[in-house]
ZAKEKE-553087 format. One line per 2 residues: for each residue z negated, x, y negated of C-alpha. Coordinates in nm, 3 decimals, always signed. Layout:
% ZAKEKE-553087
Z,X,Y | ...
% end
This chain:
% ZAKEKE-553087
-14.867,+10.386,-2.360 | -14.626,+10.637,-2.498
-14.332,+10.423,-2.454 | -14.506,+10.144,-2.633
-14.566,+10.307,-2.940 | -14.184,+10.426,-2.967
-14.088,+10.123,-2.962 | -14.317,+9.998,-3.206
-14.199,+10.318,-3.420 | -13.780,+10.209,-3.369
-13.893,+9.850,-3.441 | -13.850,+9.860,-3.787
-13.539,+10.063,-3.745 | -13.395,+9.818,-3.537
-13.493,+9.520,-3.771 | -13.295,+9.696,-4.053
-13.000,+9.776,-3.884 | -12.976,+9.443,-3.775
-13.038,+9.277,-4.144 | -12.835,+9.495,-4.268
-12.530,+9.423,-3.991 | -12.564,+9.055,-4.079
-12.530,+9.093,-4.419 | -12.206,+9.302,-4.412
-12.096,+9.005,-4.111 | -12.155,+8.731,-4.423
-11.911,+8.998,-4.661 | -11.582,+8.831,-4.701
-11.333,+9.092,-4.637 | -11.171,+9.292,-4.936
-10.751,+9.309,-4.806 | -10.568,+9.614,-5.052
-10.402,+9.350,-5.272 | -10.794,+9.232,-5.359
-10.888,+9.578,-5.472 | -10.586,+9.654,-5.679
-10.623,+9.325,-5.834 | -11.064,+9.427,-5.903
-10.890,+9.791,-5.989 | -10.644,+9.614,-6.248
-10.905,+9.399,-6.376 | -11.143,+9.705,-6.446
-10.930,+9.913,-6.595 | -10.790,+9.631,-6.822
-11.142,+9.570,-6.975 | -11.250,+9.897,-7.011
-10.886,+9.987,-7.213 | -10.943,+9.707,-7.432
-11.333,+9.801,-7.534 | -11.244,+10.173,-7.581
-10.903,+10.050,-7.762 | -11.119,+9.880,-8.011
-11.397,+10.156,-7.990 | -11.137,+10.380,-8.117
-10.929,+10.172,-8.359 | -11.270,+10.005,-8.528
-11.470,+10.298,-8.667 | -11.273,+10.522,-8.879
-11.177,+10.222,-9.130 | -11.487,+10.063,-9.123
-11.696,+10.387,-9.199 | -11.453,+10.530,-9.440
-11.457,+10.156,-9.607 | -11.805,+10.140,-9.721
-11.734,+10.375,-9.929 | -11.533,+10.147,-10.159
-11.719,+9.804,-10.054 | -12.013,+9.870,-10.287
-11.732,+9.830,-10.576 | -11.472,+9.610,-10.438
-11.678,+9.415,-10.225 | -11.754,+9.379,-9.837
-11.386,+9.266,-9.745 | -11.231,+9.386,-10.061
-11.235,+9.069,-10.292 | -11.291,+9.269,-10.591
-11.504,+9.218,-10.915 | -11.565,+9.069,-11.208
-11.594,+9.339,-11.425 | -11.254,+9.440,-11.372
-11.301,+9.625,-10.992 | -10.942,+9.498,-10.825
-10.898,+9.337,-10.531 | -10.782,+9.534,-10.196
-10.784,+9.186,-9.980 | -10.438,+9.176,-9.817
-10.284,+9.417,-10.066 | -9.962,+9.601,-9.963
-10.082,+9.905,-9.720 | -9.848,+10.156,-9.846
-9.910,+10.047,-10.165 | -10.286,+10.145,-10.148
-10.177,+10.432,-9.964 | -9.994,+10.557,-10.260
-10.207,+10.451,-10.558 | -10.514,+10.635,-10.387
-10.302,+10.975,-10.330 | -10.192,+10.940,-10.708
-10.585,+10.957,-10.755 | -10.665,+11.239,-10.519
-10.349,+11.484,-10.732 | -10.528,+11.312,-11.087
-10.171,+11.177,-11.104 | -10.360,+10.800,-11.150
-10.646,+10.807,-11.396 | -10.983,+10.703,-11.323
-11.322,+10.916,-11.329 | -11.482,+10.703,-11.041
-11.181,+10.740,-10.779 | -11.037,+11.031,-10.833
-11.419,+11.101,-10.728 | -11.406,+10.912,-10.469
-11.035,+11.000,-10.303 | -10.995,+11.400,-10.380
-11.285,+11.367,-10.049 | -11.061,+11.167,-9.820
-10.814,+11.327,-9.589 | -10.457,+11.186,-9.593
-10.582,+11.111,-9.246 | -10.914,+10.874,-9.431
-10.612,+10.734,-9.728 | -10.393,+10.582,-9.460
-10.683,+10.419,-9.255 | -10.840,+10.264,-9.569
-10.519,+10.152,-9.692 | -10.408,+10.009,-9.327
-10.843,+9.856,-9.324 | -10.805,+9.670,-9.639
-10.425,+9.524,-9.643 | -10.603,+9.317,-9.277
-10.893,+9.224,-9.467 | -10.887,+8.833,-9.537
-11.131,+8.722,-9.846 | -11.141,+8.425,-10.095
-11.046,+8.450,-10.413 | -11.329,+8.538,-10.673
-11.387,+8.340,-11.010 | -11.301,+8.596,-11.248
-11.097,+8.427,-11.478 | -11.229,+8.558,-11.837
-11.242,+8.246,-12.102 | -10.888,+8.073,-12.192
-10.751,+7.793,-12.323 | -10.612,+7.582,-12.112
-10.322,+7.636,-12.354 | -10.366,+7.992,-12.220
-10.370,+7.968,-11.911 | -10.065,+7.778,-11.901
-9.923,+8.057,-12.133 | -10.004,+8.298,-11.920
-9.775,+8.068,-11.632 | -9.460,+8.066,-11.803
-9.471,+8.415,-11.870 | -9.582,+8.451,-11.545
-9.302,+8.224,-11.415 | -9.034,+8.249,-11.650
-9.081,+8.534,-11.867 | -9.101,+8.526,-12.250
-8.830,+8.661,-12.537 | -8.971,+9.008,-12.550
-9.023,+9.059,-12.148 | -8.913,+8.947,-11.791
-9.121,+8.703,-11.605 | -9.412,+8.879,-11.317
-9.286,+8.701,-11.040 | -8.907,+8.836,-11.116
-9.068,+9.142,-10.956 | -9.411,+9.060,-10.829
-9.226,+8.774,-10.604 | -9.325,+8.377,-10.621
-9.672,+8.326,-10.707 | -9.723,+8.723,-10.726
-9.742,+8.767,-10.378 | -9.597,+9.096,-10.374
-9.321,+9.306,-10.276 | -9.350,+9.577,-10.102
-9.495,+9.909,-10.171 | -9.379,+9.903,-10.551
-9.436,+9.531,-10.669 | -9.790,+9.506,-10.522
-9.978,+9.157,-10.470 | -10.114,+9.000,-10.837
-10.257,+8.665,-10.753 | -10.608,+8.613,-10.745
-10.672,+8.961,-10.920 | -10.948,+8.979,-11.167
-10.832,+8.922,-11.503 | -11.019,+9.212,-11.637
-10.870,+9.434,-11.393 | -10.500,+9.294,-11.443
-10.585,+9.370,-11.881 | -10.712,+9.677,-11.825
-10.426,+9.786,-11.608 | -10.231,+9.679,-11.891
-10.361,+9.818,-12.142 | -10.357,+10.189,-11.913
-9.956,+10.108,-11.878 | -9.933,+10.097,-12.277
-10.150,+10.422,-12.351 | -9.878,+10.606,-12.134
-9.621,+10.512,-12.398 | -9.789,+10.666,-12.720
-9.507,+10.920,-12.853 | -9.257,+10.845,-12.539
-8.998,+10.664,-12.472 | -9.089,+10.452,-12.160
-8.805,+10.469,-11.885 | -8.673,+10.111,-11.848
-8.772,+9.887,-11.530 | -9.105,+10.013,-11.521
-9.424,+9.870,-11.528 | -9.481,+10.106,-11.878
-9.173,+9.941,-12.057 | -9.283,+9.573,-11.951
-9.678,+9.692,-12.098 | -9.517,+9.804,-12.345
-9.331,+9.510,-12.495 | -9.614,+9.275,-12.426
-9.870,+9.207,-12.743 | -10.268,+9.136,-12.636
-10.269,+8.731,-12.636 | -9.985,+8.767,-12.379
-10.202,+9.016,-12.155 | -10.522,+8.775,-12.189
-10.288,+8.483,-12.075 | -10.108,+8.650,-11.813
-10.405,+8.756,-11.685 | -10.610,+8.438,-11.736
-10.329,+8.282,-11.508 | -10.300,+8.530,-11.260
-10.670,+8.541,-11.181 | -10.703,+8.195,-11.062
-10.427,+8.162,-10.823 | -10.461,+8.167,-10.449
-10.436,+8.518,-10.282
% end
């Protein structure tokens, strides 16, 4: 009697181990070169999600900052807010540093950058010069005698002033750090700028080259047209 109830008790034992044995028998087996290559495999995913955990956040979060203004990938604004889509990195990089020391003048980002870290400036700058975004119609209202005004100053320059693109490159793409990107900027934004270069001359004598002695030399139908022009070209 005793001995059958231990072996009903080991039954279920025995059942297990059994399952259990036939299961690992069905396992095909694992050689070393299988698990390195499961090891590599691992290790390859998980680099690439942290990589992009770690590389992701800090523009993004220090970005929406700006977005409300200069939109969710930087396209910019009518009312005169420039575009940061695919502008020169170092470029940005320096313009908002010039706001942080109130070097640059403006009441909203000097605000806005004396908060960011040199750290913050370079991600932003590095955030925005990737960002990819259509062109906006901001193009204020011009002839189409004006527009094509503003291209051969653009293109070829007038009397009193060099053309854009002698600096600003071929279709004011840019370049580098100093001759940032023009096309597609809102022509509000490219007037105003304009108009900032010319207060800098009042009772100076602007030092030739510069962005100041171009502003300078330019009268306020040329800055509509220019701008006018520059507005609706591809960025």
């Amino acid at each position: 009697m005793n001995q059958s109830l231990k072996a009903k008790h080991h039954f279920p034992t025995a059942v297990a181990s059994a399952m259990a044995g036939k299961r690992a028998s069905t396992l095909p087996p694992v050689s070393g070169c299988g698990i390195a290559r499961i090891v590599a495999t691992v290790s390859l995913f998980l680099a690439s999600h942290v990589t992009s955990a770690l590389a992701d956040p800090p523009g993004r979060v220090e970005a929406s900052k700006c977005t409300v203004c200069h939109g969710v990938h930087g396209e910019g604004g009518p009312g005169g807010v420039p575009r940061l889509a695919g502008q020169n990195a170092d470029y940005i990089n320096r313009a908002l540093s010039l706001f942080k020391t109130g070097t640059r003048a403006s009441a909203i980002m000097q605000s806005i950058s004396r908060n960011l870290s040199d750290l913050e400036i370079r991600q932003l700058a590095d955030y925005f010069s990737n960002q990819r975004a259509p062109r906006l119609d901001t193009a204020v209202p011009q002839s189409i005698e004006g527009v094509f005004a503003g291209q051969q100053l653009a293109e070829k320059g007038a009397a009193n002033v060099d053309a854009c693109f002698s600096c600003h490159a071929a279709r004011g793409k840019g370049n580098g750090a100093r001759f940032p990107i023009i096309a597609a900027e809102p022509a509000q934004f490219v007037i105003s700028r304009l108009h900032e270069f010319q207060a800098r001359v009042q009772g100076t004598t602007p030092q030739p080259g510069t962005m100041t002695a171009v502003a300078a030399r330019l009268d306020e139908e040329q800055i509509e047209a220019a701008a006018a022009y520059l507005a609706q070209l591809e960025p």
